[in-house]
Each structure stands twice: as structure tokens, then as C-alpha cells.
GUKOLLUM-272206 format. One record per residue (C-alpha): x, y, z; residue number from 1. Coordinates in pm, 1 decimal, m for minus. Layout:
! GUKOLLUM-272206
xx | yy | zz | n
X | Y | Z | NUM
...
//
This chain:
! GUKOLLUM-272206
xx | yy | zz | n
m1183.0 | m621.1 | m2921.6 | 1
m904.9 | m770.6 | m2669.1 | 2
m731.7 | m546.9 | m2428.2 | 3
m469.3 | m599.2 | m2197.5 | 4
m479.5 | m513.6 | m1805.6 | 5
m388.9 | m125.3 | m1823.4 | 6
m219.0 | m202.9 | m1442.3 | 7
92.4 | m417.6 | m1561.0 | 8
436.7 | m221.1 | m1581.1 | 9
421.8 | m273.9 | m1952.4 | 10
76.0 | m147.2 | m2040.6 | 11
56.9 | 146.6 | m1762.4 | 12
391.4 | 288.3 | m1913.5 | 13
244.7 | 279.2 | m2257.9 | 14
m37.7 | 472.7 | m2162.9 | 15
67.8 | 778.0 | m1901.5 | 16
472.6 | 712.7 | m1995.8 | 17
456.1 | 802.5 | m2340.5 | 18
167.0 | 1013.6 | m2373.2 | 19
172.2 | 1346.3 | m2148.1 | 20
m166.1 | 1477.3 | m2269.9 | 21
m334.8 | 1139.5 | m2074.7 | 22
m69.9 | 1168.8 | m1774.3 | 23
m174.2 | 1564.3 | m1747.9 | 24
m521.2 | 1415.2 | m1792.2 | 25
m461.5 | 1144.1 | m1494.1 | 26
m287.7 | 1350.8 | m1272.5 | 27
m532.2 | 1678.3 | m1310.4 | 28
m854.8 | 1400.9 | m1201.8 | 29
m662.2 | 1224.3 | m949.9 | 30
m461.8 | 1484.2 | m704.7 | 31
m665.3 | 1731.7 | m485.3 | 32
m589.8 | 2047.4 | m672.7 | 33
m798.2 | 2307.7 | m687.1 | 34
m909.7 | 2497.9 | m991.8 | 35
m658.1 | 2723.7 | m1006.0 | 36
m414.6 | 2467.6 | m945.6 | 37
m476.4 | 2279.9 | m1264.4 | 38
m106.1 | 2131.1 | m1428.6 | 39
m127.3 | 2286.4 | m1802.7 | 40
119.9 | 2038.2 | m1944.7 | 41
378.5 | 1781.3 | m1806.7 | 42
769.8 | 1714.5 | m1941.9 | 43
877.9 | 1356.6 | m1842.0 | 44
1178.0 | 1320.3 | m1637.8 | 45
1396.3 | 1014.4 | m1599.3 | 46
1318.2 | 797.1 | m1371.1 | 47
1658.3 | 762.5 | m1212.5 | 48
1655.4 | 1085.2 | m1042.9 | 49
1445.0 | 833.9 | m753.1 | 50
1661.7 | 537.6 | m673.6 | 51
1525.8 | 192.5 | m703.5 | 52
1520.4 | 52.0 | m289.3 | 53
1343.5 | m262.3 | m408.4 | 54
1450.0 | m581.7 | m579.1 | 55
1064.2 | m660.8 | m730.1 | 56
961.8 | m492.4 | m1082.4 | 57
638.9 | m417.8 | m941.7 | 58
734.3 | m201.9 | m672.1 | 59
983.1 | 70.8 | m880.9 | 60
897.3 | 433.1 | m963.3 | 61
661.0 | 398.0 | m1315.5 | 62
646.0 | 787.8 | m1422.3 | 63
778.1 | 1106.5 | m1299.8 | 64
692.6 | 1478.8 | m1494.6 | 65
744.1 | 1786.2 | m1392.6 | 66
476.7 | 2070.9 | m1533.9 | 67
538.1 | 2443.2 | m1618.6 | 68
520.3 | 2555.0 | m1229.2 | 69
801.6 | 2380.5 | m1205.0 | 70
602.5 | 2149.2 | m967.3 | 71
704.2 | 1769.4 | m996.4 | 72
427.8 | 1462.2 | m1003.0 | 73
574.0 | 1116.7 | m925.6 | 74
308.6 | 816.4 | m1031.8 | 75
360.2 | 480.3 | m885.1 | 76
104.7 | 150.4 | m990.0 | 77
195.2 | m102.8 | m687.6 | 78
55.5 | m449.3 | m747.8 | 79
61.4 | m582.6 | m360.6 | 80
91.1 | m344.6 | m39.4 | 81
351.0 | m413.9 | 165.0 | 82
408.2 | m246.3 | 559.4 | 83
713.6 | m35.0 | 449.5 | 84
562.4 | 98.8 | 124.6 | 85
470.1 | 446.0 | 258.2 | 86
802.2 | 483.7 | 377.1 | 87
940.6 | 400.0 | 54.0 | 88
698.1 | 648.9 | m133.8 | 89
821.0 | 918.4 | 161.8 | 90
1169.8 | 853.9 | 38.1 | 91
1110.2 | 863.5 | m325.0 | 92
917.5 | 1182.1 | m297.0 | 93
1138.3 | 1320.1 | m46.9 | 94
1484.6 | 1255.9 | m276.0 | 95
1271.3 | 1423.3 | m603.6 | 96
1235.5 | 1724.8 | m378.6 | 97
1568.2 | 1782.1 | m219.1 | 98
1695.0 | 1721.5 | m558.9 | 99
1560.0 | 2084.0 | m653.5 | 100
1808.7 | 2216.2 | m469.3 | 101
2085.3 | 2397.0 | m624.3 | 102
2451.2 | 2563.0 | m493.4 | 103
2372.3 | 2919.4 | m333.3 | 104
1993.3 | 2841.2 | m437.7 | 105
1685.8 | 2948.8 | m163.7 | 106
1479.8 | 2752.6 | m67.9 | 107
1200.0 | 2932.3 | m147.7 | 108
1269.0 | 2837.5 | m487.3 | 109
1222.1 | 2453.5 | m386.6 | 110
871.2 | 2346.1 | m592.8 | 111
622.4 | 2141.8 | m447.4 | 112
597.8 | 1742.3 | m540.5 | 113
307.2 | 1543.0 | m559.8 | 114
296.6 | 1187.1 | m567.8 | 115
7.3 | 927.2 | m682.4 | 116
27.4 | 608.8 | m560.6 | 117
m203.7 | 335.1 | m768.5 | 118
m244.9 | 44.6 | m549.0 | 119
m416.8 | m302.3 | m679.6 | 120
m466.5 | m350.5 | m332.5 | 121
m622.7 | m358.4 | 25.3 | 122
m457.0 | m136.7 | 310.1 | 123
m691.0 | m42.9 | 524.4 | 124
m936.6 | m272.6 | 508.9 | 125
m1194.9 | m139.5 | 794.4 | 126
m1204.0 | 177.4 | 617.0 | 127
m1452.7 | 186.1 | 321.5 | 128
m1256.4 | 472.6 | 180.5 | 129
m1054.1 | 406.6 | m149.3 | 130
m885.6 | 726.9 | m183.0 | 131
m609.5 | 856.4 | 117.8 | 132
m446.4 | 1200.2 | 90.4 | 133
m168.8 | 1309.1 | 304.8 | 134
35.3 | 1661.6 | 342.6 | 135
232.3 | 1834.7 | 624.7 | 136
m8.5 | 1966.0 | 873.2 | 137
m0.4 | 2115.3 | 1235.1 | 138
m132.6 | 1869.3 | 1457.3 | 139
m400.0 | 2087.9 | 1640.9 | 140
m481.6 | 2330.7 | 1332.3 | 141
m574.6 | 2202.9 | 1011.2 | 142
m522.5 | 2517.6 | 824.4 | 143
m142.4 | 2515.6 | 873.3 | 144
28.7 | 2317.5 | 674.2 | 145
436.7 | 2286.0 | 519.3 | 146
404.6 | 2270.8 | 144.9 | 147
598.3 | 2044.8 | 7.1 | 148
492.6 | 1745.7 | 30.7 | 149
192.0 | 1577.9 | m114.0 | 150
101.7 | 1215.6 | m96.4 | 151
m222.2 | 1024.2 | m264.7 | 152
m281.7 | 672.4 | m242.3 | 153
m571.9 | 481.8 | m432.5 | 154
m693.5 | 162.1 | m305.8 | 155
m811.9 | 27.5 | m645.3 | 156
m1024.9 | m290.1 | m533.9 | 157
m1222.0 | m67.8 | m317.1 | 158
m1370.6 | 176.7 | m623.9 | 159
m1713.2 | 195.2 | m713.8 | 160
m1855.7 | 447.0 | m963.0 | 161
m2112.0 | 562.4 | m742.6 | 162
m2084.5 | 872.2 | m595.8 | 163
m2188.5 | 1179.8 | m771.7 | 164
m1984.3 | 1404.2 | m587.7 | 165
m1672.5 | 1311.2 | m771.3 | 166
m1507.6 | 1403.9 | m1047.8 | 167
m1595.1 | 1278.5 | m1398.3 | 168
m1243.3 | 1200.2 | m1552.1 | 169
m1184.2 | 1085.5 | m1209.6 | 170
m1406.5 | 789.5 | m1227.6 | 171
m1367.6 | 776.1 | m1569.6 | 172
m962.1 | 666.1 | m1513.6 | 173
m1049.1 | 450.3 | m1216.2 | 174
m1317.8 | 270.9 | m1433.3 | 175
m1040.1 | 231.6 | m1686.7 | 176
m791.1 | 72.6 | m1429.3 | 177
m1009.5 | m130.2 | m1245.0 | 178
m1232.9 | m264.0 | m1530.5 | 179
m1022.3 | m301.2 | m1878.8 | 180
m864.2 | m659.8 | m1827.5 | 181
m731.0 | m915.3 | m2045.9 | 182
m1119.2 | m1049.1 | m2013.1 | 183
m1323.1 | m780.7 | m2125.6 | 184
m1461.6 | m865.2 | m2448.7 | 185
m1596.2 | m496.0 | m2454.8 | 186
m1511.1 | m153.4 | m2323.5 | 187
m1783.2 | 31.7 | m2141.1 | 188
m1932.7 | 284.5 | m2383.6 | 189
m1848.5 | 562.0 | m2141.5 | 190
m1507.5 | 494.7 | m2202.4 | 191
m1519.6 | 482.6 | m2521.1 | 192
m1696.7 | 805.8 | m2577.1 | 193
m1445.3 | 1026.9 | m2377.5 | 194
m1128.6 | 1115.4 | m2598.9 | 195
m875.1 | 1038.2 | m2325.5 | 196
m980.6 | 741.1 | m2172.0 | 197
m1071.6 | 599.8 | m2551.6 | 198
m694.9 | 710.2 | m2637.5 | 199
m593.8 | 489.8 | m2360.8 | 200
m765.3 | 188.6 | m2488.5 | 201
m655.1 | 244.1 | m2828.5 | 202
m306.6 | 164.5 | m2662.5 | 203
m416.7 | m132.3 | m2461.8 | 204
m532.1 | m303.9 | m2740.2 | 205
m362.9 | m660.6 | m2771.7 | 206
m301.5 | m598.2 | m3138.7 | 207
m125.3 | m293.6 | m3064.0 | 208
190.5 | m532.7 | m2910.5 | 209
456.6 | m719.3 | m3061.1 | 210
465.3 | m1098.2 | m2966.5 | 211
770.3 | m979.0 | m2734.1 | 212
586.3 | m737.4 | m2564.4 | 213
287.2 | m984.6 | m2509.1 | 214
556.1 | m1222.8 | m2368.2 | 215
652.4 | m964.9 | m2097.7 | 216
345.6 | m892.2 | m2009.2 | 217
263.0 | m1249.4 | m1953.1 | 218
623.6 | m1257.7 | m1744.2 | 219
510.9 | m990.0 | m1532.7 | 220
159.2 | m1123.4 | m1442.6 | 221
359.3 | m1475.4 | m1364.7 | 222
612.2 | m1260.9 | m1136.5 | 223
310.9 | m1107.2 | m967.3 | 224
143.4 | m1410.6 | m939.6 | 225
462.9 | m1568.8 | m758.3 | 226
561.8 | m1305.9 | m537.3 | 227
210.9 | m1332.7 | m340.0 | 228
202.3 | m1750.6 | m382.1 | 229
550.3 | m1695.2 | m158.2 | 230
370.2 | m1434.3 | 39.8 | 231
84.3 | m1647.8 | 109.1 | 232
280.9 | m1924.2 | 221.2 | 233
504.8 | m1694.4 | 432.7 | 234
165.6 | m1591.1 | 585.8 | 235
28.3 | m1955.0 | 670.1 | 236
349.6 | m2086.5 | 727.2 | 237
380.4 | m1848.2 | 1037.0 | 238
13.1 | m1848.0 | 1109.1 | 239
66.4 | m2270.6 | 1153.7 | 240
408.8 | m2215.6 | 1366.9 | 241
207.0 | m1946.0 | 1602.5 | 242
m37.1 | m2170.8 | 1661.9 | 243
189.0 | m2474.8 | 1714.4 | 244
406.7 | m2226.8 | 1954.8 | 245
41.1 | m2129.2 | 2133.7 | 246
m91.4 | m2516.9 | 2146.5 | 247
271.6 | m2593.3 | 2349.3 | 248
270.5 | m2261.6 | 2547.1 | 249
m101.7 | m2341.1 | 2703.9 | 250
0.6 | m2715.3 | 2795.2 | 251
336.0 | m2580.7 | 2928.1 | 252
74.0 | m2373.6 | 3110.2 | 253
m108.6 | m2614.8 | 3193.6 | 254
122.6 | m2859.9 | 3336.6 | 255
190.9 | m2560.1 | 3561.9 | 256
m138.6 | m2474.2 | 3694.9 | 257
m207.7 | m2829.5 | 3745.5 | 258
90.1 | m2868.8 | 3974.7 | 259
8.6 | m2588.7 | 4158.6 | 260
m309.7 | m2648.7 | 4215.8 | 261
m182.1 | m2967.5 | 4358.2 | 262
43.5 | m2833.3 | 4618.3 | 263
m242.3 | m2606.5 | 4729.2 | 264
m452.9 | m2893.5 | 4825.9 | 265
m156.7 | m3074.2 | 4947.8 | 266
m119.4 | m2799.6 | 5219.6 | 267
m435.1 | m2800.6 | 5304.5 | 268
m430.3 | m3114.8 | 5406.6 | 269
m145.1 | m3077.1 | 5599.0 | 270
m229.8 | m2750.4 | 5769.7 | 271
m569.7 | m2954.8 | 5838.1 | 272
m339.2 | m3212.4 | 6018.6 | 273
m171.3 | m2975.2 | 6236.0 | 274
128.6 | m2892.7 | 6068.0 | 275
290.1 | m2544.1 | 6127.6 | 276
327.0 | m2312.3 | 5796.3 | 277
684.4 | m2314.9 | 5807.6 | 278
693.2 | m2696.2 | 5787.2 | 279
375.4 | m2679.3 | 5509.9 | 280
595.1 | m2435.1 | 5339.6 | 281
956.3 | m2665.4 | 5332.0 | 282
706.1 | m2967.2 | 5229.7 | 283
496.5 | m2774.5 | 4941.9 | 284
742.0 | m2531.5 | 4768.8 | 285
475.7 | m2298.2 | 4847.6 | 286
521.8 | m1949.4 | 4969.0 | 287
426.8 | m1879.1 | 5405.7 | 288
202.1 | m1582.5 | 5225.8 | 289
43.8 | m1828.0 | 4949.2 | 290
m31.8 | m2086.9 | 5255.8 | 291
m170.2 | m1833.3 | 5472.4 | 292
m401.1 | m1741.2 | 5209.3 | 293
m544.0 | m2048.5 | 5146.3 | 294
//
């Protein structure tokens, strides 16, 4: 069986935009909610209610859902990190919240909103954590904390199945992000054997696409693959100039320690011939204290 890679826009909408039992599914796994915090069931919302800030595909809002709290759950699968990307997921979730509000509404009535951020990439690369969760907290005591506002970001090439203190599904999803690709030949069996995750490689199944589909998909991998060629490039391109800039600054340097160093031995001479600092000092450049200290 061929699958395609459950992380492109295309494929990750499929699965957790069209089918709220595996978003509910996701989201329940994922997010650091306790038992009694469980979501039930999820109602999509459009999209538009966050505004687009950038111009790349990969970078937009994928799925937002609201569940029968009333709490809302904003998903996001980002391709590349970029520096301003947790300012852009502070916005988005930020905008879904205020958004609550409503004319001669409290704001007590304001529900909390969650958001999951996917990443298919390194951010913190000295830290062998994968998983980073954020909320509102007092800076000296933990236990206080503004609800609100809850962030969760996933870096996905640092996941391992190995630790037996997490969740089941939890692995379970991350295996099915980070291992179903448009290479595997085979699903893992323990993917196969749980109803969800085998649900959501029913629909990643390349004969489950139209040839226009499969032609999008291919687009978007290309974009992807374009967008960090122009990145990487960026990156040398000002690694070459900084060292360019460095090479010139330390013979600039140089040239200047050298020429000092040369009117320091010139007035030593001098001073050795029994000249008087002042006249050292009008021959030299040098200062009466940098002669003096000679």
C-alpha cells in the first residue's frame, strides 16, 4: 500500500479537517488536559475568524473547532520554523479569543483557547525535548496562572517512541506524522490495529486522491522544497558576506596595530636619544601619557 506524507496542507486537512472524531482524537492525546478536562466532541469553525499574516501556504491556520465547553482548539502543521512564528501563533490565538467577546457580554464568559502547533522542525536544538507547553503564569509562583491562553508546540524530528510515561494515542499520532511518508511501503502494525490512527491511513492512501489532488500535493512539497533552497542560500549567502566583512575588519585591524606598534618603537628611540616627550609626542602622533608609559 502507498501513502502520502500525512504533514502536507492537503493530506493533514483530509485527515483532522474533515473528520472531528480523529481531530477530538488528536487534540485529547496531544494538549495537557487532565482527565476531567477531556473535549467530548469538536464543531469546526472557519478558518477566517484568524487572519492569514503570511504570504507562504505552509505557514496559515490548518484547523480550528470549538467543543461543547465552548472552549476553542486552533491546530497549526508548520513545515520550517521561522524567529517570528510564536508571535504569529500568539496573535492567531489571541484574535480567536478576543473574538468571544460580545456587546454588554462579561468576561467571565470568555472560554479558554488552546492551540497545537505541529512543527516539521528544529527550534531548540540544545534541548532534547520535543514537546513545549506554554500558559500565563506568575513569575515567582507556579500555581498562579491567567487562563486563557494555552500554547503547545511539537518539534516533530525530535520524537522517539520511547518513553513509557506517555500517552498511547499520543505516540500513536506522532508515529503517524513522523513515520507515514510517500516511502513507506508498509504501515506499522500498531497503527494499523488502533481504529483512529488506521482511519487516518485509510485517508492517506494514494488511491484515495484524484490525479488533481496528487498534483497539489506534489506543488506543495516543490513550494516547500523552494522556500528553504532560498532560505539556505539567504543563510550562506550572509554567512560568506560576514566572513568577507570579518577577513577586511581584522586586516583593517591589522594595518592599525602594526602602525602603532611602529610609532611606539619610534619613540623609543627617540626618547633614548634625548628627546623631550613633548617633541616625541609632535613627532609620533602619540599621546604624552602613551609615551610616558612606554
Amino acid at each position: 500500500m502507498k501513502y502520502l506524507d500525512p504533514k502536507a496542507d492537503l493530506t493533514f486537512k483530509k485527515v483532522f479537517g474533515k473528520h472531528p472524531d480523529l481531530l477530538m482524537s488528536l487534540l485529547n492525546a496531544l494538549l495537557p488536559l487532565d482527565d476531567d478536562e477531556q473535549i467530548e466532541s469538536v464543531e469546526y469553525l472557519q478558518s477566517e475568524l484568524v487572519p492569514e499574516l503570511y504570504e507562504h501556504k505552509n505557514s496559515i491556520v490548518d484547523v480550528l473547532c470549538e467543543d461543547i465547553r465552548g472552549r476553542k482548539f486552533c491546530v497549526e502543521m508548520q513545515m520550517e520554523w521561522t524567529t517570528s512564528f510564536k508571535q504569529r501563533v500568539l496573535f492567531n490565538a489571541s484574535k480567536l479569543y478576543v473574538t468571544q467577546a460580545k456587546k454588554n457580554g462579561h468576561y467571565r464568559e470568555l472560554r479558554p483557547v488552546y492551540s497545537l502547533n505541529l512543527v516539521n522542525d528544529k527550534f531548540e536544538p540544545e534541548e532534547n525535548e520535543y514537546r513545549h507547553d506554554y500558559k500565563i503564569v506568575h513569575d515567582r509562583h507556579s500555581d498562579r496562572i491567567i487562563e486563557g491562553l494555552h500554547f503547545t508546540f511539537i518539534e516533530l524530528p525530535k520524537f522517539t517512541p520511547k518513553s513509557i510515561t506517555e500517552k498511547r494515542m499520543a505516540v500513536l499520532w506522532l508515529r503517524f506524522l513522523t513515520e507515514i511518508n510517500s516511502n513507506t511501503k508498509e504501515a506499522p502494525m500498531e497503527l494499523l490495529e488502533n481504529p483512529d490512527t488506521n482511519k487516518a491511513l485509510e485517508e492517506v492512501e494514494i488511491t484515495a486522491f484524484t490525479e488533481d489532488e496528487l498534483r497539489a500535493y506534489d506543488k506543495f512539497w516543490d513550494t516547500v522544497r523552494t522556500e528553504k533552497t532560498l532560505q539556505q542560500d539567504s543563510f550562506h549567502e550572509g554567512f560568506e558576506q560576514g566572513i568577507k566583512q570579518g577577513i577586511e575588519k581584522g586586516i583593517e585591524q591589522g594595518i592599525e596595530q602594526g602602525i602603532e606598534k611602529q610609532k611606539q618603537e619610534s619613540a623609543k628611540r627617540m626618547l633614548a636619544k634625548g628627546l623631550t616627550v613633548d617633541d616625541v609626542a609632535l613627532f609620533t602622533g602619540l599621546s604624552k601619557e602613551q609615551i610616558t608609559n612606554l
